[in-house]
C-alpha positions as CSV (number, residue, x, y, z in Angstrom):
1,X,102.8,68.5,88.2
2,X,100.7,66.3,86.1
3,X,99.2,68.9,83.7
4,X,99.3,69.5,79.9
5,X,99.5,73.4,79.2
6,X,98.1,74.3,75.8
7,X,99.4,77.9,74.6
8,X,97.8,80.4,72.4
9,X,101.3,81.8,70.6
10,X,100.0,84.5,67.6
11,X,101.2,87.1,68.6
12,X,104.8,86.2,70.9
13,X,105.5,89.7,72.4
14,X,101.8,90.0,74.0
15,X,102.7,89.6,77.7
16,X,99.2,87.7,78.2
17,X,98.6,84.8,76.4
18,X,96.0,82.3,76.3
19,X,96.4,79.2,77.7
20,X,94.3,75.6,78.9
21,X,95.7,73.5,81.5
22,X,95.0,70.0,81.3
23,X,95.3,67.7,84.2
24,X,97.1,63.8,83.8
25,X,95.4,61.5,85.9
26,X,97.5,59.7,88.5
27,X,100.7,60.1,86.4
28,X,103.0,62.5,84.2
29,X,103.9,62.9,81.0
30,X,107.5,63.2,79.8
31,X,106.6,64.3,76.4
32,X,104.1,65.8,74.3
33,X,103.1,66.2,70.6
34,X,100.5,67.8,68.5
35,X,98.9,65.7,65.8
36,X,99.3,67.4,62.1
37,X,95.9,68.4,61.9
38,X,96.0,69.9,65.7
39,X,92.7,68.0,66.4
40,X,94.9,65.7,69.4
41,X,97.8,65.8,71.4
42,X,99.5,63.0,72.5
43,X,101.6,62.4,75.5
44,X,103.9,59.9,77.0
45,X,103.0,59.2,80.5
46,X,106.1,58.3,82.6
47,X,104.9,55.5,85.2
48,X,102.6,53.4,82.8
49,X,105.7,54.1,80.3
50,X,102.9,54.1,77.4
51,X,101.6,57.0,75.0
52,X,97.8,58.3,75.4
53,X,95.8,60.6,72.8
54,X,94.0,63.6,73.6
55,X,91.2,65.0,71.2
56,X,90.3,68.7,70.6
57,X,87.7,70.5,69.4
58,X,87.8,74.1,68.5
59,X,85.1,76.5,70.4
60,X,82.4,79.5,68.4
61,X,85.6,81.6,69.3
62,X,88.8,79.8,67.6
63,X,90.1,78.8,70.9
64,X,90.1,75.0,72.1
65,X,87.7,73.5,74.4
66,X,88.5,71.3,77.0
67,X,90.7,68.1,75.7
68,X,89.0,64.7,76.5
69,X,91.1,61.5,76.7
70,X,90.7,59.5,73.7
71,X,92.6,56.2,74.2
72,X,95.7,55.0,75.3
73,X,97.8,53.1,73.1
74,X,99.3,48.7,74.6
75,X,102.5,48.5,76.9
76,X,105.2,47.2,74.7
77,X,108.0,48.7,76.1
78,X,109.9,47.5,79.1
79,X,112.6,50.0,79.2
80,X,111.7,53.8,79.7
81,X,110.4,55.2,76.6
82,X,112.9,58.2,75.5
83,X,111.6,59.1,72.1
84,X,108.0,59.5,70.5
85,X,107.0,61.3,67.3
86,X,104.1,61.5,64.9
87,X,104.9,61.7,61.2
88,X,103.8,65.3,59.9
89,X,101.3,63.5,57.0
90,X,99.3,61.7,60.1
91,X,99.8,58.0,58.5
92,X,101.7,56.4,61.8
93,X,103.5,57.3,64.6
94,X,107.0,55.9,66.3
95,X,108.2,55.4,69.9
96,X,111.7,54.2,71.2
97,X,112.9,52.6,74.6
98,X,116.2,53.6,76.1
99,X,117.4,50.0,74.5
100,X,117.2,49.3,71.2
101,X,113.8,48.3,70.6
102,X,112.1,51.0,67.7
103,X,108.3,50.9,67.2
104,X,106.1,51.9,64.6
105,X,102.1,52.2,65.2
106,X,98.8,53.4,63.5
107,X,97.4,56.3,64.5
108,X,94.5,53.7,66.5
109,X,97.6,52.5,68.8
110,X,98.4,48.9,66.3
111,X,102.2,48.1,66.4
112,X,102.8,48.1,62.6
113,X,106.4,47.2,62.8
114,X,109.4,46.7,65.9
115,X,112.9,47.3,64.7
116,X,116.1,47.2,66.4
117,X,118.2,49.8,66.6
118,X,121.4,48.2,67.0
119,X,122.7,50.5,69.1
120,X,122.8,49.4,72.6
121,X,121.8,52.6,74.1
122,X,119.4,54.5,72.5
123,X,119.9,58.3,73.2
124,X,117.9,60.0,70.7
125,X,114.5,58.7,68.1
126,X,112.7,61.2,65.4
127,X,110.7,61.2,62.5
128,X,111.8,63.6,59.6
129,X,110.3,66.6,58.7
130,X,109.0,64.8,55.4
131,X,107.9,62.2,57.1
132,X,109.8,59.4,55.1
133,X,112.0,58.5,57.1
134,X,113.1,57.3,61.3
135,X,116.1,58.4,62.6
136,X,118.3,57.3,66.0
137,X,121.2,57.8,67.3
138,X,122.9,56.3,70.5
139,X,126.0,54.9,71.9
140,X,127.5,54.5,68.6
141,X,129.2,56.9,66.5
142,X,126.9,56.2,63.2
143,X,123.3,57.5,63.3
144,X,121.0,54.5,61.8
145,X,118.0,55.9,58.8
146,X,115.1,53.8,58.0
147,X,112.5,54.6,55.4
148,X,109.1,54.0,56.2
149,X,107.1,52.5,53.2
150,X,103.5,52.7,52.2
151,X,101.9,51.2,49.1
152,X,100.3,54.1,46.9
153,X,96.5,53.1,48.1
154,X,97.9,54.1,51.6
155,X,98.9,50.7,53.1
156,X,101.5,50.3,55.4
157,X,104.5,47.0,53.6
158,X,107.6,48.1,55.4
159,X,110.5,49.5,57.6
160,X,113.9,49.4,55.6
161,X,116.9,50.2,56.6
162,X,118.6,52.9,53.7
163,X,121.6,54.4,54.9
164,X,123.8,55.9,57.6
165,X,125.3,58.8,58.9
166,X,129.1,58.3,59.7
167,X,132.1,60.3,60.9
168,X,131.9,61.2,64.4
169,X,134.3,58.8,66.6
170,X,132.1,58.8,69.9
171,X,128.5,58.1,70.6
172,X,126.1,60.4,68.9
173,X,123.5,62.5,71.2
174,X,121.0,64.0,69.0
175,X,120.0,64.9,65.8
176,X,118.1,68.0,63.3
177,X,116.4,68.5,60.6
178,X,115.6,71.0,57.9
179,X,112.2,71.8,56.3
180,X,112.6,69.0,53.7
181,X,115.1,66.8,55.2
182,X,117.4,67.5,52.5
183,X,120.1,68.2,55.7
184,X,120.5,66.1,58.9
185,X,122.6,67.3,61.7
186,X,124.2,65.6,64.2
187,X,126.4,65.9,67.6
188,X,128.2,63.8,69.2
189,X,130.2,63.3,72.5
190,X,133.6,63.8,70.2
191,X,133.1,67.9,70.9
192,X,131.9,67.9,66.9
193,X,128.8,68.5,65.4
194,X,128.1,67.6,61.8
195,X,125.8,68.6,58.3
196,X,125.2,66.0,56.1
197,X,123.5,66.5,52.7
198,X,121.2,63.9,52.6
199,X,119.4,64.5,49.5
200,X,120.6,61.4,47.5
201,X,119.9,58.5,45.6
202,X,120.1,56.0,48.2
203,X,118.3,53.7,46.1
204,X,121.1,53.4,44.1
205,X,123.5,53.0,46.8
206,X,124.2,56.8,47.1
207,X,125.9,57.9,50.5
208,X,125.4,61.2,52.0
209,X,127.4,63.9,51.8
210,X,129.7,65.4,54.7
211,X,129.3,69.2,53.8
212,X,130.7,71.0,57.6
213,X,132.1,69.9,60.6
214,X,132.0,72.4,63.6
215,X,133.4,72.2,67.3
216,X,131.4,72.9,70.3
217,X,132.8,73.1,73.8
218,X,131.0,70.6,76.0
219,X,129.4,69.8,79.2
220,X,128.5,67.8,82.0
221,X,125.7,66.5,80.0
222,X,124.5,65.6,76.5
223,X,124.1,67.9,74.1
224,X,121.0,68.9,72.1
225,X,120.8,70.1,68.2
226,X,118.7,72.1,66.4
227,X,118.6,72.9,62.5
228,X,116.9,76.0,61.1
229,X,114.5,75.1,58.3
230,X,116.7,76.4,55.2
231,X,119.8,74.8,57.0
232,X,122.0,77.9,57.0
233,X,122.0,77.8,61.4
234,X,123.1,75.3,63.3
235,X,122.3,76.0,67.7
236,X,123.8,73.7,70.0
237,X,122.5,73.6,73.5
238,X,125.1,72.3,76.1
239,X,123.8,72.4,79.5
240,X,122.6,75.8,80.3
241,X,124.1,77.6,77.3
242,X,122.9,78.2,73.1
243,X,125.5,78.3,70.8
244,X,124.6,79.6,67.2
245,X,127.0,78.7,64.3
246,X,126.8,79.3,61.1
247,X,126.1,76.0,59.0
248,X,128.2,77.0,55.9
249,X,131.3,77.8,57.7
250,X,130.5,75.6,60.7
251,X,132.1,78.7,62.7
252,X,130.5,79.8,66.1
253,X,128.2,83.0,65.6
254,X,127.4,84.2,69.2
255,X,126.6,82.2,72.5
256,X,123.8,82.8,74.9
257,X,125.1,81.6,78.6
258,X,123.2,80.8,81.7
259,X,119.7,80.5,80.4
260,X,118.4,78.5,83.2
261,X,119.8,77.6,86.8
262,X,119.4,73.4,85.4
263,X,119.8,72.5,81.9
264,X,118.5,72.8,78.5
265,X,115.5,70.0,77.9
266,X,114.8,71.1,74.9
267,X,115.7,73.2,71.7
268,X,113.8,73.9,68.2
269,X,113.5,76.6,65.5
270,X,109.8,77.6,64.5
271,X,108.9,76.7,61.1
272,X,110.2,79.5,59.5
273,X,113.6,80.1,61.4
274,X,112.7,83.2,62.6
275,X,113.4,81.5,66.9
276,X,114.4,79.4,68.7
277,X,112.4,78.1,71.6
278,X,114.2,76.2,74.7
279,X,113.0,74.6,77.8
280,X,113.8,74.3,81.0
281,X,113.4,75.5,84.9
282,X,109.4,74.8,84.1
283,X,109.8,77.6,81.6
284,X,109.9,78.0,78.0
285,X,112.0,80.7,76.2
286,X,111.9,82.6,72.8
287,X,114.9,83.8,71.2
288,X,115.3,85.4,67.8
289,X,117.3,83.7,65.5
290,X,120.5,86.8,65.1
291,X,122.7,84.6,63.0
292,X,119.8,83.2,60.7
293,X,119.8,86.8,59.5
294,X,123.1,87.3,59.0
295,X,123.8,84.0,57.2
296,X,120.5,85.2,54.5
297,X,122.7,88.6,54.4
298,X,125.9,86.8,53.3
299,X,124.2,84.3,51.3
300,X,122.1,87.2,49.2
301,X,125.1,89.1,48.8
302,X,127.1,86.0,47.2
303,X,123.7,85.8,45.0
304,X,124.0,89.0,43.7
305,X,127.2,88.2,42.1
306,X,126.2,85.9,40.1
307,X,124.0,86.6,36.8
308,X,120.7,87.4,38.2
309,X,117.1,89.3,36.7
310,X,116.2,92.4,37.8
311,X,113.5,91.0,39.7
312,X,115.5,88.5,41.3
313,X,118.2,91.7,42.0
314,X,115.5,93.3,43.3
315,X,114.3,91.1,45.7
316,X,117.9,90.1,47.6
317,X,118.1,93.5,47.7
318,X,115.2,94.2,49.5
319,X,115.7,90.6,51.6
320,X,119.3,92.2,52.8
321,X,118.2,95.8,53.6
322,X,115.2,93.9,55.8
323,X,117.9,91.6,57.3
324,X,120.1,94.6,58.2
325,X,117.1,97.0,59.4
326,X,116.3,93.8,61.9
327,X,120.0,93.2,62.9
328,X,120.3,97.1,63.7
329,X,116.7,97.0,65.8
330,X,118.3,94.2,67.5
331,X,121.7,96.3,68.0
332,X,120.0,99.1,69.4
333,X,117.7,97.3,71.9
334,X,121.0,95.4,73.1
């Protein structure tokens, strides 16, 4: 319908919430993004198949005033763009055709650096959570990693290629982050999704590290992953339906069926793990994150066993009897 909505979200079970509806002039966007410092949004607008920045300024009140259009960045892309993201320390951001063509800009819209995927399809383009490094996936069954290199006064030098992501035997539809891209996640048309510990010395030639390999039932589509921020939750959206597994075992926790009437556009955990947002049928939905709970239960438990302060006792103590009051709220409400 050619609008932005912009969502006032403090406080998820108030029933009104505020909101600003921004209209898109003689096109729509696909995507949207805040910038890190929520001063601009930024949007990628399907028929000109280019990105366009949004500034905000914050009212007497706390709420946003109306967003004025800033600038919109060249064409470059021929192909439909399928991927944009900014990088969470504001220093460039990256947008990716359906092809292989990979594209990182300055915050004023100058192409920095164009880099090819290899991939011949590209499904899936993201920035990590740290901001070092580009990530895509496509129709290939290895998920390419570049790092994105800045001198120490700031300046932009280089996109290098570090290392990949391998195992799956199909074409790979998505990928996830945690909090500090110490785990990536990945799925892939071969009915598997994987965790990869990625915290390594790739400098050195370091690869990373397999650590679980689960199985997900698919569908008539592509699938969509999402990783909680302390990588214990792994929810797989296929179609209509979330499925939550448990990233340690890689065994399926619970599944939530029939969401929407379509599919699933979209899935991601809030920055502490606590939901799970989805999109879809022009709706967004919040769902708490059950098995994140469980998961901290099982892991605190294991914790205890080992030889552990009083404090430190104390405190996964207190972090299972909270996890447990929550799970039993839940229970009762079900």
């Amino acid at each position: 319908d050619r609008t932005v909505v912009l969502w006032d979200i403090k406080d998820l079970h108030q029933k009104d919430r505020k909101s600003l509806r921004v209209n898109v002039e003689f096109d729509h966007p696909t995507m949207v993004k805040w910038s890190p410092d929520s001063k601009a949004f930024i949007i990628s607008k399907y028929s000109e198949n280019t990105i366009e920045v949004y500034k905000i300024e914050k009212r007497k009140d706390n709420w946003i005033g109306h967003p004025s259009k800033a600038f919109t960045f060249p064409k470059v892309h021929v192909e439909d763009i399928i991927a944009f993201d900014i990088a969470c320390n504001g220093k460039y951001i990256m947008t990716c055709s359906n092809k292989t063509d990979l594209i990182i800009w300055d915050l004023k819209g100058q192409e920095l650096a164009k880099v090819d995927t290899y991939l011949m399809t590209t499904f899936c383009a993201k920035i990590s959570a740290c901001a070092k490094f580009i990530v895509a996936s496509g129709f290939a069954p290895d998920v390419k990693v570049w790092e994105v290199i800045f001198s120490k006064t700031g300046d932009f030098q280089e996109v290098k290629r570090v290392f990949e992501l391998s195992g799956h035997t199909s074409e790979v539809y998505d990928v996830a982050f945690d909090a500090d891209t110490s785990h990536i996640a990945t799925i892939s048309k071969d009915g598997t999704w994987k965790l990869f510990d990625t915290k390594i010395d790739y400098k050195k030639g370091e690869d990373p590290h397999l650590l679980t390999t689960g199985k997900y039932k698919q569908g008539s589509s592509p699938s969509l992953i999402a990783l909680s921020p302390n990588a214990e939750v792994v929810v797989v959206a296929t179609t209509n339906s979330l499925a939550f597994y448990s990233a340690l075992s890689g065994n399926l926790d619970y599944k939530i069926e029939n969401i929407y009437s379509g599919k699933i556009t979209s899935v991601l955990f809030d920055s502490l793990g606590k939901y799970i947002f989805t999109t879809g049928d022009k709706h967004i939905r919040v769902f708490h994150n059950v098995t994140g709970y469980k998961c901290t239960i099982a892991t605190a438990k294991e914790k205890l066993k080992q030889n552990q302060t009083s404090a430190t006792k104390e405190r996964l103590q207190k972090l299972i009897a909270d996890s447990e009051s929550f799970l039993h709220t839940i229970d009762s409400k079900a």
